[in-house]
KOLTITOR-275932 format. One record per residue: residue number from 1; y, z, x of N, C-alpha, C in turn. Coordinates in Angstrom, 3 decimals. Last residue first. Example, Ala and Ser with C-alpha at 12.3 -4.5 7.8 and 13.67 -1.06 7.14 Angstrom:
% residues 2
resi 2&n_Y -2.250&n_Z 7.080&n_X 12.850&ca_Y -1.060&ca_Z 7.140&ca_X 13.670&c_Y 0.030&c_Z 7.870&c_X 12.900 .
resi 1&n_Y -5.690&n_Z 7.800&n_X 13.190&ca_Y -4.500&ca_Z 7.800&ca_X 12.300&c_Y -3.300&c_Z 7.800&c_X 13.200 .
***
This chain:
% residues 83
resi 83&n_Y 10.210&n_Z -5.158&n_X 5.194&ca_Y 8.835&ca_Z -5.006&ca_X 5.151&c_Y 8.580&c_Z -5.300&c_X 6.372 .
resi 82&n_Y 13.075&n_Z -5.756&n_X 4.240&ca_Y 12.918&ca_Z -4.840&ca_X 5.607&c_Y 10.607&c_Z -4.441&c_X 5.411 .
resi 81&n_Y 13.064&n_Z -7.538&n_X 2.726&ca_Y 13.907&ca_Z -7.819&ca_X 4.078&c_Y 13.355&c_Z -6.837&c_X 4.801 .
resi 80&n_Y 11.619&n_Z -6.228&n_X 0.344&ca_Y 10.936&ca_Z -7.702&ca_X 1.164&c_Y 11.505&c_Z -7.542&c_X 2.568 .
resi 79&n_Y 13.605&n_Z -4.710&n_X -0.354&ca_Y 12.578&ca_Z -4.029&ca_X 0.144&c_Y 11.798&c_Z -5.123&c_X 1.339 .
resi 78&n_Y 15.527&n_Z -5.985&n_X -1.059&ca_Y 16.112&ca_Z -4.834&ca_X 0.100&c_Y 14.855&c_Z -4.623&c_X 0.619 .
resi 77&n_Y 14.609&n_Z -7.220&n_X -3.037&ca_Y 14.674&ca_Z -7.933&ca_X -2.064&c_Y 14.958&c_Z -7.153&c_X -0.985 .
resi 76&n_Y 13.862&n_Z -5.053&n_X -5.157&ca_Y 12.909&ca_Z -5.415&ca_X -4.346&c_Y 13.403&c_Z -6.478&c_X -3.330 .
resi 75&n_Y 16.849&n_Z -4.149&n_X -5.052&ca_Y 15.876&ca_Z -3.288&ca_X -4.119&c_Y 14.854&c_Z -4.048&c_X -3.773 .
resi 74&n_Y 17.773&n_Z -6.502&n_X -6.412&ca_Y 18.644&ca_Z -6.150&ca_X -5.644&c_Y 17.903&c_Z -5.055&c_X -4.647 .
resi 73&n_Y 16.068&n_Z -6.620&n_X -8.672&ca_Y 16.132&ca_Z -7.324&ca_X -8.365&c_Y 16.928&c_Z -7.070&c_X -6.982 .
resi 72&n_Y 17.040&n_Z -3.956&n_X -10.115&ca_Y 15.687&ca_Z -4.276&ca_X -9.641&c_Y 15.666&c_Z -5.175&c_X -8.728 .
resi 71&n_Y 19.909&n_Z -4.534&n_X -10.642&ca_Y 19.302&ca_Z -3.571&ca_X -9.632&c_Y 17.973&c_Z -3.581&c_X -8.698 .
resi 70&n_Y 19.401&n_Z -6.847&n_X -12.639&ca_Y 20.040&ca_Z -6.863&ca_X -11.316&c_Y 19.752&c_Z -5.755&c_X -9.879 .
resi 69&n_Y 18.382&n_Z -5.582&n_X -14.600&ca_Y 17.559&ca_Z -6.004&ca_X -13.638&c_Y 18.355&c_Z -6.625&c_X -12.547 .
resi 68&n_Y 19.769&n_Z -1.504&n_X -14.760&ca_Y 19.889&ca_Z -3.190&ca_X -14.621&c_Y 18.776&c_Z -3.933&c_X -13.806 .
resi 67&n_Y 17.791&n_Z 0.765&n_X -15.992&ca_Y 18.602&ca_Z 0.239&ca_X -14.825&c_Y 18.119&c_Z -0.941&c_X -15.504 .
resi 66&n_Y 16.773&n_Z 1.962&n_X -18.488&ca_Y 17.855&ca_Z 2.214&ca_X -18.613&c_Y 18.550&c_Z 1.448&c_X -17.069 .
resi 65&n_Y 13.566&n_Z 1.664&n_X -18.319&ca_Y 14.606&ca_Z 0.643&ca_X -19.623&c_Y 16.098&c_Z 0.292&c_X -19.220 .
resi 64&n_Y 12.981&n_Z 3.103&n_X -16.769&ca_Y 12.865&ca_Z 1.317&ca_X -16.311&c_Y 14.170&c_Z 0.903&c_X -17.276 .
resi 63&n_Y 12.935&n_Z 5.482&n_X -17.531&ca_Y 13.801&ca_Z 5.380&ca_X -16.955&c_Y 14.091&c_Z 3.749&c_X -16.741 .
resi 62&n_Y 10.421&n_Z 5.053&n_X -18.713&ca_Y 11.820&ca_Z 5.275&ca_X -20.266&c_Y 12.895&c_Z 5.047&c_X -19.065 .
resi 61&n_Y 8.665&n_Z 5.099&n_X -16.641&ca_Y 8.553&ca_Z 4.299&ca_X -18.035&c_Y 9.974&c_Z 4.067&c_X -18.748 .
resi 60&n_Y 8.767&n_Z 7.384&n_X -15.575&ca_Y 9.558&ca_Z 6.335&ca_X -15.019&c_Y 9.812&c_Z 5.153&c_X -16.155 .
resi 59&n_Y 8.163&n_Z 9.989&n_X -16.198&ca_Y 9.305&ca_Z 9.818&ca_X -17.015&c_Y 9.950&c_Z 8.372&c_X -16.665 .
resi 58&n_Y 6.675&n_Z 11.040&n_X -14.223&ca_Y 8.352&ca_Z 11.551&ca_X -14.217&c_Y 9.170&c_Z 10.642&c_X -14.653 .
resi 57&n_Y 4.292&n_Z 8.271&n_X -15.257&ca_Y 4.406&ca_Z 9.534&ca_X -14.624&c_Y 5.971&c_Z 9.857&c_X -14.420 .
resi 56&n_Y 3.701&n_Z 6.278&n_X -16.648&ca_Y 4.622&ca_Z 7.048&ca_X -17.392&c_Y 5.123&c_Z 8.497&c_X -16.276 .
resi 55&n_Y 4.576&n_Z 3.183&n_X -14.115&ca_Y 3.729&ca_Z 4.509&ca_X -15.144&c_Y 4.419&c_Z 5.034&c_X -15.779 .
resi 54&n_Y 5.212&n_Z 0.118&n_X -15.535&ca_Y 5.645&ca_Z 1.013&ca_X -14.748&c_Y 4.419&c_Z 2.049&c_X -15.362 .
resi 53&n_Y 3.620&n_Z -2.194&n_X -16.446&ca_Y 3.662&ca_Z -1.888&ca_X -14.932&c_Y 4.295&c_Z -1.202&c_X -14.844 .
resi 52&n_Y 4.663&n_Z -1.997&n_X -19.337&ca_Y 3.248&ca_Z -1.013&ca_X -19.069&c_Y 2.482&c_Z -1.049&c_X -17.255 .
resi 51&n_Y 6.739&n_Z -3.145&n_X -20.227&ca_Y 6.940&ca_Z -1.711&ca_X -19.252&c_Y 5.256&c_Z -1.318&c_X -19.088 .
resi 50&n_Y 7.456&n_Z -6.584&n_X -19.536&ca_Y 6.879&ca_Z -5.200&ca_X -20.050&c_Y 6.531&c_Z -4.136&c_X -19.363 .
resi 49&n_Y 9.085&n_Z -8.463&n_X -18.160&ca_Y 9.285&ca_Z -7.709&ca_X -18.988&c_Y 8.929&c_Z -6.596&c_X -19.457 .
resi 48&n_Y 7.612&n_Z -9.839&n_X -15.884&ca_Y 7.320&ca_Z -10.427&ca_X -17.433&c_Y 7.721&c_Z -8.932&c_X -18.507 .
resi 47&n_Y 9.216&n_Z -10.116&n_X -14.138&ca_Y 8.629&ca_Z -10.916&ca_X -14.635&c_Y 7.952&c_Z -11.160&c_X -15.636 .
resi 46&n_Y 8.987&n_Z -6.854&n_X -13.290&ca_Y 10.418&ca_Z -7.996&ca_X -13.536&c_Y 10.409&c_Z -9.952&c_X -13.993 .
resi 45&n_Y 6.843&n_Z -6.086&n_X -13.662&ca_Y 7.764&ca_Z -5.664&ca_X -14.899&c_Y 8.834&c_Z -6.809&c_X -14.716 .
resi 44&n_Y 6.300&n_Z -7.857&n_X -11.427&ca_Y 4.894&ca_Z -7.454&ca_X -12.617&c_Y 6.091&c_Z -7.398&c_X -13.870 .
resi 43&n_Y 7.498&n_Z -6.037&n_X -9.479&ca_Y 7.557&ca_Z -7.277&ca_X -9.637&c_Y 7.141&c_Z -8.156&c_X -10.712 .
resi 42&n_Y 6.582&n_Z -3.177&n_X -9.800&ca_Y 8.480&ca_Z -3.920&ca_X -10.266&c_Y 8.436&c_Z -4.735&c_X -10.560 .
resi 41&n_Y 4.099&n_Z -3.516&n_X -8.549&ca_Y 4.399&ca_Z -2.870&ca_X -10.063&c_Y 6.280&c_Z -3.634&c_X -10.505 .
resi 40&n_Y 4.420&n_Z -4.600&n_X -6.043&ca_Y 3.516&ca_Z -5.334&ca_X -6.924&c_Y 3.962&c_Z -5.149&c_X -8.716 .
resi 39&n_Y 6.350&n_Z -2.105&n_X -5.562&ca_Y 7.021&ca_Z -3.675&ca_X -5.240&c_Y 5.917&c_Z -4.555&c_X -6.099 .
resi 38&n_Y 4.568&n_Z 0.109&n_X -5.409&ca_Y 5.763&ca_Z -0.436&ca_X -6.110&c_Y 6.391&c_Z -1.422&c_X -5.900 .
resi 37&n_Y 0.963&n_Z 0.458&n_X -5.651&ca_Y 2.232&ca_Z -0.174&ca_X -4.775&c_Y 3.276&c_Z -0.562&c_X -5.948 .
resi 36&n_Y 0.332&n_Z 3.639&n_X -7.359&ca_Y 0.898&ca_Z 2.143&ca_X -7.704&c_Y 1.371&c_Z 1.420&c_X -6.163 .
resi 35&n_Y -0.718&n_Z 6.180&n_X -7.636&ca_Y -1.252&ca_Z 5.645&ca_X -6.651&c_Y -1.045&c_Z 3.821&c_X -6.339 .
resi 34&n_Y 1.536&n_Z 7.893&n_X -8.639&ca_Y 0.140&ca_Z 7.611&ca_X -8.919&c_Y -0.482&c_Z 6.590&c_X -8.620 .
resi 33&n_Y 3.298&n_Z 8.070&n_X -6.648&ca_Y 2.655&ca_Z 9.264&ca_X -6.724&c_Y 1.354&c_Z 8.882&c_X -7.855 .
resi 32&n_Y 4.574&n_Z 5.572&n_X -6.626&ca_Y 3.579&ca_Z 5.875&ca_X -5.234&c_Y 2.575&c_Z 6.945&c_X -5.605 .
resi 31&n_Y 5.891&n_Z 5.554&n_X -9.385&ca_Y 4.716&ca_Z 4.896&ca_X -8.174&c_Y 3.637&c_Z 5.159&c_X -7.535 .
resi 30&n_Y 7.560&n_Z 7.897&n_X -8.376&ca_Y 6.336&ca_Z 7.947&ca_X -9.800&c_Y 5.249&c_Z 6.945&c_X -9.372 .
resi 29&n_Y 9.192&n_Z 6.620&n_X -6.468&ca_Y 8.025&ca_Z 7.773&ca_X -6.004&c_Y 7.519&c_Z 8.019&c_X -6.883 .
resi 28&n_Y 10.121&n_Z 4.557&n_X -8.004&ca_Y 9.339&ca_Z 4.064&ca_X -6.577&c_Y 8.299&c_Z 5.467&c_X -6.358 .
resi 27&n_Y 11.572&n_Z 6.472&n_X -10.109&ca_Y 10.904&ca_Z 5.838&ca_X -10.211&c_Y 9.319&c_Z 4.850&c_X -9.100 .
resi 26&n_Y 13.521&n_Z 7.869&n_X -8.410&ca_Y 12.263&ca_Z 8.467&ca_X -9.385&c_Y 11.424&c_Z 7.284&c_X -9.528 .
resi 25&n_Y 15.383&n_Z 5.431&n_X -7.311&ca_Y 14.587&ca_Z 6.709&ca_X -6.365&c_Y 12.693&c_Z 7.259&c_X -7.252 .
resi 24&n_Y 15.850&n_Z 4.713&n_X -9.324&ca_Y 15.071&ca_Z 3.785&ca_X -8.978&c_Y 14.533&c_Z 4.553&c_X -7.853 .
resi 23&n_Y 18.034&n_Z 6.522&n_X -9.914&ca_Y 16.731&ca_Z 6.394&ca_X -11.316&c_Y 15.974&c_Z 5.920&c_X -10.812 .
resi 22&n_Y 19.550&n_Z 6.889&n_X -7.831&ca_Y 18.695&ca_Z 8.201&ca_X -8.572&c_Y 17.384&c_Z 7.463&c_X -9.349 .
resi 21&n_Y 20.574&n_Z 4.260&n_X -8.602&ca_Y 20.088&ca_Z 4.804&ca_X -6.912&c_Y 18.995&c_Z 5.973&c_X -7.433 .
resi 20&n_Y 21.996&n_Z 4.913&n_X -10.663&ca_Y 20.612&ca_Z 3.878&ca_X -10.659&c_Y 20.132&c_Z 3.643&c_X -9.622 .
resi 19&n_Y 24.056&n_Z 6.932&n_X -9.885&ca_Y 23.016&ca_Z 7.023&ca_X -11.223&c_Y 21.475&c_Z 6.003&c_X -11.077 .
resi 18&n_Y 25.621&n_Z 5.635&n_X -8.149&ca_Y 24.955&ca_Z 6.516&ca_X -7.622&c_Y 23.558&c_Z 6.938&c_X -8.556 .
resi 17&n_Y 25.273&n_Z 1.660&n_X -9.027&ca_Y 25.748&ca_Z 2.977&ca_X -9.216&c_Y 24.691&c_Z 4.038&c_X -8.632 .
resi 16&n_Y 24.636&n_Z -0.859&n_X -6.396&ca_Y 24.380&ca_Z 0.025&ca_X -7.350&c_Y 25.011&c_Z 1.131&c_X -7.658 .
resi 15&n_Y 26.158&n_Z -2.051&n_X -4.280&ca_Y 26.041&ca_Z -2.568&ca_X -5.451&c_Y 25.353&c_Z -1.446&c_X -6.872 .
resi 14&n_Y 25.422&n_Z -0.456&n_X -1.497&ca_Y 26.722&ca_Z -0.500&ca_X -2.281&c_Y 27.052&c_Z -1.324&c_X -3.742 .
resi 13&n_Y 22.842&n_Z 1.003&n_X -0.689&ca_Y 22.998&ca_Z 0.016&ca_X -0.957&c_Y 24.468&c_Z -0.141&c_X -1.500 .
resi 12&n_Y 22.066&n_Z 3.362&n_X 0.983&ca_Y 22.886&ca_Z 2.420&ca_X 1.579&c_Y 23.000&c_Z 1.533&c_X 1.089 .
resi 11&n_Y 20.513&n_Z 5.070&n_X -0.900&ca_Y 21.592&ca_Z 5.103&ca_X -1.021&c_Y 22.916&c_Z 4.078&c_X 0.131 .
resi 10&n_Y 17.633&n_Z 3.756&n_X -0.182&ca_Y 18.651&ca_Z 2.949&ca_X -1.240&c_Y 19.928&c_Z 3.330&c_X -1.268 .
resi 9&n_Y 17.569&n_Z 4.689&n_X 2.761&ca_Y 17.695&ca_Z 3.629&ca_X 2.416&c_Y 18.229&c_Z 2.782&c_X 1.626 .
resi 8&n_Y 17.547&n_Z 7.487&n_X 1.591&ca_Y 18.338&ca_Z 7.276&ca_X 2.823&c_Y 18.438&c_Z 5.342&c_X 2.858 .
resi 7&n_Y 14.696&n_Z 7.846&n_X -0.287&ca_Y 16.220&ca_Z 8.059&ca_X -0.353&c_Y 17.292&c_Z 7.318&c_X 0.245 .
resi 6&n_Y 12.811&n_Z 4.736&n_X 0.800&ca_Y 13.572&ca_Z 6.482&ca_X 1.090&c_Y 14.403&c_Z 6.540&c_X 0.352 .
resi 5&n_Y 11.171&n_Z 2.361&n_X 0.009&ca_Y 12.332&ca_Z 2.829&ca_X 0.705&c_Y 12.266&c_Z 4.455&c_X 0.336 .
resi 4&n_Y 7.669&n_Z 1.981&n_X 0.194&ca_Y 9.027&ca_Z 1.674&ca_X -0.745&c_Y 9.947&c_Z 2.238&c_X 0.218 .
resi 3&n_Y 5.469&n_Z 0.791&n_X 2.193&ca_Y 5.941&ca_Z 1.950&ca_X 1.576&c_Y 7.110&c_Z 1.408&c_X 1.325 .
resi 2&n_Y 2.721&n_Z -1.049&n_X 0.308&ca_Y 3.856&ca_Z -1.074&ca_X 1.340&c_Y 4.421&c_Z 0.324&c_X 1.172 .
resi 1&n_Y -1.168&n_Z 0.000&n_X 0.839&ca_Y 0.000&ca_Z 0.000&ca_X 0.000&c_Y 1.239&c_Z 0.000&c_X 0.890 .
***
């Protein structure tokens, strides 16, 4: 499995609000924490919409709804660049 970014990573992004830095934080480590690669799982949701590639674990499910797919779209390439 890739490892997702850090804290310390997304908050260097300057396009996102501090709020959807937080949400996409929870979310990558709901991921990881049940045993998802998150970049396969985002990619999955960011393509075809449906939330059942995220888990429900801390709530990431309901959090997906609420960030932009711009955002999404804006980490998993942060993520690709630095793999």
């Amino acid at each position: 499995m890739q490892n997702a970014p850090g804290a310390a990573s997304l908050l260097c992004r300057r396009k996102m609000t501090k709020e959807e830095k937080k949400k996409l934080e929870i979310i990558v480590g709901a991921l990881q924490k049940a045993g998802f690669d998150p970049v396969n799982q985002l990619q999955g949701y960011m393509i075809t919409g449906r939330d059942y590639y995220i888990t429900r674990t801390d709530n990431a499910r309901e959090l997906i709804k609420t960030v932009s797919r711009d955002s999404l779209g804006e980490l998993l390439s942060f993520i690709e660049k630095n793999d």
